[in-house]
C-alpha positions as CSV (number, residue, x, y, z in Angstrom):
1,X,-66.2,-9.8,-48.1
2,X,-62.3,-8.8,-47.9
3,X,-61.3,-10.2,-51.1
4,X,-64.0,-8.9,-52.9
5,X,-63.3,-5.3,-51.2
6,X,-59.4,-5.6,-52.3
7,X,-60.3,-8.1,-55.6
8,X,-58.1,-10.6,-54.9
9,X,-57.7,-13.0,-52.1
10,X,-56.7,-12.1,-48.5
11,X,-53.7,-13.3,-46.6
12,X,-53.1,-14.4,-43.0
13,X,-55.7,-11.8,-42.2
14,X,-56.1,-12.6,-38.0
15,X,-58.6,-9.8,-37.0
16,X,-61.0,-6.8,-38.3
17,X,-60.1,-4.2,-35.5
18,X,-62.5,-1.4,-37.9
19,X,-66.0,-2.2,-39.2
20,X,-68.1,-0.1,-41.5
21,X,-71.4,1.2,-39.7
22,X,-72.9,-1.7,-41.4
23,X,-70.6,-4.3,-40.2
24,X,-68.2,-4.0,-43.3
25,X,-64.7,-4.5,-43.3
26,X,-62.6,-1.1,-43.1
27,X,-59.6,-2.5,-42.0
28,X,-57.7,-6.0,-41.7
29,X,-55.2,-7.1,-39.0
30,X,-52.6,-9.1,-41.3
31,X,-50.0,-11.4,-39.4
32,X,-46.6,-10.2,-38.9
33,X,-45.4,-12.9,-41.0
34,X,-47.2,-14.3,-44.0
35,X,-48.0,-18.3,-44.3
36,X,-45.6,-18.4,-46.8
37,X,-43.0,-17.4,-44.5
38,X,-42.4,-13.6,-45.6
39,X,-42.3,-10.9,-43.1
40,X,-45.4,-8.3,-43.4
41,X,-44.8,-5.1,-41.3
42,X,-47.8,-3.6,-42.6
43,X,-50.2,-5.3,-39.6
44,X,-53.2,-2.5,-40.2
45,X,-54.4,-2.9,-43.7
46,X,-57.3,-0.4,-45.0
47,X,-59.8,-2.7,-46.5
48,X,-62.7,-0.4,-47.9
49,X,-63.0,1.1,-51.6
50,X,-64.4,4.1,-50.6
51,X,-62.3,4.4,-47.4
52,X,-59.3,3.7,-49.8
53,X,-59.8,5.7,-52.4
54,X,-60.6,9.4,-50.3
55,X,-56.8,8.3,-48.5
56,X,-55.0,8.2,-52.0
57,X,-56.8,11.4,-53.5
58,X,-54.9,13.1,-50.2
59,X,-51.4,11.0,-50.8
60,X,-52.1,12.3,-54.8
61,X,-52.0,16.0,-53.6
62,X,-49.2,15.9,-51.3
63,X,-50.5,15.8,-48.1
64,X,-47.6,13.5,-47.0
65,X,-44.7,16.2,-48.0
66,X,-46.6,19.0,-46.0
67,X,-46.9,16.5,-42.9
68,X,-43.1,15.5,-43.6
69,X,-42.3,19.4,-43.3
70,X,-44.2,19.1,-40.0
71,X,-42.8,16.7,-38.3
72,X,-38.9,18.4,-38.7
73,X,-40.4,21.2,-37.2
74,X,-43.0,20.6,-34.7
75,X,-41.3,18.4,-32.0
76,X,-44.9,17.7,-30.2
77,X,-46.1,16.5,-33.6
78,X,-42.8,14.5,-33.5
79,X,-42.9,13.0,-30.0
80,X,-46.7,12.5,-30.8
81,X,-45.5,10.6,-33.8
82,X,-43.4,8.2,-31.8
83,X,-45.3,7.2,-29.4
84,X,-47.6,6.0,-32.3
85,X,-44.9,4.0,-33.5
86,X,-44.3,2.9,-30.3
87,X,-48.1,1.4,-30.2
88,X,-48.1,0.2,-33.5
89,X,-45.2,-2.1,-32.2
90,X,-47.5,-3.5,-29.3
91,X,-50.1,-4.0,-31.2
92,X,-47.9,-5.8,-34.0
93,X,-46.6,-7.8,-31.2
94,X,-50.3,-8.6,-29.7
95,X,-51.5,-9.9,-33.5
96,X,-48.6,-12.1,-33.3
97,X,-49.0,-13.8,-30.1
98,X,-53.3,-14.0,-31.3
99,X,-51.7,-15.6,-34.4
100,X,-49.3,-17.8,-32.6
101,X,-46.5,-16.9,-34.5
102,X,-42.6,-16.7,-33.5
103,X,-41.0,-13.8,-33.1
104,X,-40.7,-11.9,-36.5
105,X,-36.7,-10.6,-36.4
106,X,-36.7,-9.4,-39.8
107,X,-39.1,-6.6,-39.3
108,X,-38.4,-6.1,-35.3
109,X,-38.2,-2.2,-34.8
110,X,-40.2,-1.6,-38.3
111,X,-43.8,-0.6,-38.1
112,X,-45.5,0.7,-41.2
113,X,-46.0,4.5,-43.1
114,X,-42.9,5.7,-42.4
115,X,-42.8,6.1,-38.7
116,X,-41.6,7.2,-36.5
117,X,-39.3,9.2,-38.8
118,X,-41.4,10.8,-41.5
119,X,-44.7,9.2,-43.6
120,X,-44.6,7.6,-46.6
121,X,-48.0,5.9,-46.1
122,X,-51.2,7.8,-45.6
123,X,-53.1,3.9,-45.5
124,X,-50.8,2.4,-43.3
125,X,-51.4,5.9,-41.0
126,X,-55.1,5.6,-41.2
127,X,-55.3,1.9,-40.8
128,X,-53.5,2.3,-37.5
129,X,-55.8,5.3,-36.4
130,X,-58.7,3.0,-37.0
131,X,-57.7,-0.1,-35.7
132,X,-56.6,1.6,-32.2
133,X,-59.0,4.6,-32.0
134,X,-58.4,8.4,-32.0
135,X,-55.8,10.1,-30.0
136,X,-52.5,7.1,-30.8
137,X,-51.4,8.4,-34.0
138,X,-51.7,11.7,-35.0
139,X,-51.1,12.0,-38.3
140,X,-53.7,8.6,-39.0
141,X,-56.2,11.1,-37.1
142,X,-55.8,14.0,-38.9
143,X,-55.9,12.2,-42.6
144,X,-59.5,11.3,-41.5
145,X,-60.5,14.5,-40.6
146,X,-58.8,15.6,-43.6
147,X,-60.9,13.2,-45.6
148,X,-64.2,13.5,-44.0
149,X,-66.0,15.7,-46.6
150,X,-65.3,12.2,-48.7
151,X,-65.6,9.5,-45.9
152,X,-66.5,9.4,-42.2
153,X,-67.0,6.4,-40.3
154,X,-70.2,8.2,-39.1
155,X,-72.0,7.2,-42.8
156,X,-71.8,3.7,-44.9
157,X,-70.5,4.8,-47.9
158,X,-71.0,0.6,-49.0
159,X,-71.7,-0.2,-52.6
């Protein structure tokens, strides 16, 4: 079902920490490092067209410069935003254990969309948000209610 959601084949996917309505794939859990021995930061990877698609419209229309702006000035939004980092870290560090990897140096500190500094990476955001449930990352949180005319996890939007 993943590689026909993304059209090619998955990698070193280790869990589905978001499911459709329907049981679907919305996100994939990736390893921290790859079989082939790269480093992958990005451990929450959205999985579903639909899902996929409403997050990049929002990137298109530059949601992630507005949110940028945000972040310098609200420093609840900022502390808010570090904390999610902060999870996304743990969690990293739980997929990797799961996976029975060693520790991943290269990417140690790193997490995924830009944080904690500023986002870059709506997916990543929402990914996160998904995988850990509302109320961790902010800014994952908001993208879905931003995208919820579009997508909701409340309907199957599956082909």
């Amino acid at each position: 079902m993943l590689s026909q959601q993304l059209g090619r084949e998955v990698r070193d996917v280790v869990e589905i920490p978001a499911r459709c309505r329907c049981g679907s794939p919305l996100v994939a859990t990736t390893a921290p490092r790859l079989s082939n021995g790269t480093p992958f930061p990005t451990t929450f990877y959205l999985t579903h067209p639909a899902l996929t698609t409403a997050v990049s419209r929002l990137e298109a229309n530059g949601v992630m410069k507005q949110m940028n702006e945000r972040l310098t000035e609200d420093a609840d939004l900022a502390q808010q935003y570090r904390r999610a980092h902060a999870n996304y870290l743990t969690e990293r560090e739980r997929i990797r254990q799961a996976a029975g990897l060693e520790p991943v140096e290269e990417i140690e500190g790193i997490s995924a969309g830009g944080m904690p500094e500023r986002v870059k990476c709506l997916h990543a955001l929402v990914g996160h948000a998904l995988a850990v449930g509302p109320g961790i990352n902010p800014l994952g949180d908001e993208t879905l209610r931003l995208i919820q005319h579009e997508w909701t996890p409340e309907v199957c939007a599956c082909a």
